[in-house]
C-alpha positions as CSV (number, residue, x, y, z in Angstrom):
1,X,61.3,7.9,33.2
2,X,59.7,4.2,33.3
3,X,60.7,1.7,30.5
4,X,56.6,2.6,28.6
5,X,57.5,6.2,28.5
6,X,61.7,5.5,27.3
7,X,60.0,3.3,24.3
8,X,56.9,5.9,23.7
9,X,60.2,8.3,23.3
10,X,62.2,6.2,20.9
11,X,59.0,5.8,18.4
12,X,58.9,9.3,18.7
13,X,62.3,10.0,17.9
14,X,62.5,7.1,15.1
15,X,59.4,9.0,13.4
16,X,60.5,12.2,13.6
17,X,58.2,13.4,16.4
18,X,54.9,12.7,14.6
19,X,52.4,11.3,17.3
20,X,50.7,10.0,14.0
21,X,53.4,8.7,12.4
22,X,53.9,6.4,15.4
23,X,50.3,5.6,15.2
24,X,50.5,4.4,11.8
25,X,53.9,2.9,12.1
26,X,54.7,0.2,9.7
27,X,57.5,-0.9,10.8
28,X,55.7,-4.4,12.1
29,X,59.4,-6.2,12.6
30,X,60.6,-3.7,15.2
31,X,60.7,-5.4,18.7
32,X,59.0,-2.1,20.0
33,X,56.2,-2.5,17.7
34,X,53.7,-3.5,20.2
35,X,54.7,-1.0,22.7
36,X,54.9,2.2,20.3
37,X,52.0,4.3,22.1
38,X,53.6,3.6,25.2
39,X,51.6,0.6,27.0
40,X,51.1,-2.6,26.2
41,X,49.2,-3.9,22.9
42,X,47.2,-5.9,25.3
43,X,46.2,-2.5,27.7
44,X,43.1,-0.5,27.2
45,X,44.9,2.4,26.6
46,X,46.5,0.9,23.5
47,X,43.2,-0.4,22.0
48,X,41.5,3.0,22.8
49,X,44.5,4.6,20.6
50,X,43.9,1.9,17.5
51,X,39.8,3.0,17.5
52,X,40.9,7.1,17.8
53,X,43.2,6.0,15.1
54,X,40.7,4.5,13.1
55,X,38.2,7.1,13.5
56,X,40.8,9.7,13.0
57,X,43.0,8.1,10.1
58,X,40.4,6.0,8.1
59,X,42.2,5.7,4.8
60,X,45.9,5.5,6.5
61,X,44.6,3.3,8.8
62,X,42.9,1.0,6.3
63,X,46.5,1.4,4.4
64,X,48.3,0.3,7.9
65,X,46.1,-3.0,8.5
66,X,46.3,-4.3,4.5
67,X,50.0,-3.9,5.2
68,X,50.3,-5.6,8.3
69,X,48.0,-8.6,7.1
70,X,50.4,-8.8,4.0
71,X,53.5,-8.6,6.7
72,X,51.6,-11.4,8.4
73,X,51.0,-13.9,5.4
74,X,54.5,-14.0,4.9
């Protein structure tokens, strides 16, 4: 197991084993954050996850960012 696939595990884990629930994670603080789908926030495969999430999750989604641009502000 590579370090992506140990941290894809732990969001997993911390949200008890909803692929969705890590998607949507509002935990913003968590040094794992950006890592949570298992790649980098910079990768393609992390930016193809947000737009499935946003196509799939509108409301939650929309719920997520107005969250994380309050976290943000602060």
């Amino acid at each position: 197991m590579n370090k992506s696939q140990a941290i894809r595990l732990k969001c997993l884990d911390c949200s008890d084993n909803s692929p969705k629930e890590v998607t949507l994670c509002t935990v913003f603080d968590c040094e794992l954050y950006p890592f949570r789908f298992g790649c980098s926030d910079k990768s393609k495969k992390y930016k193809e996850r947000i737009e499935k999430a946003k196509r799939r999750y509108p409301e939650e989604y929309k719920e997520m960012q107005n969250l994380l641009s309050d976290a943000s502000i602060k």
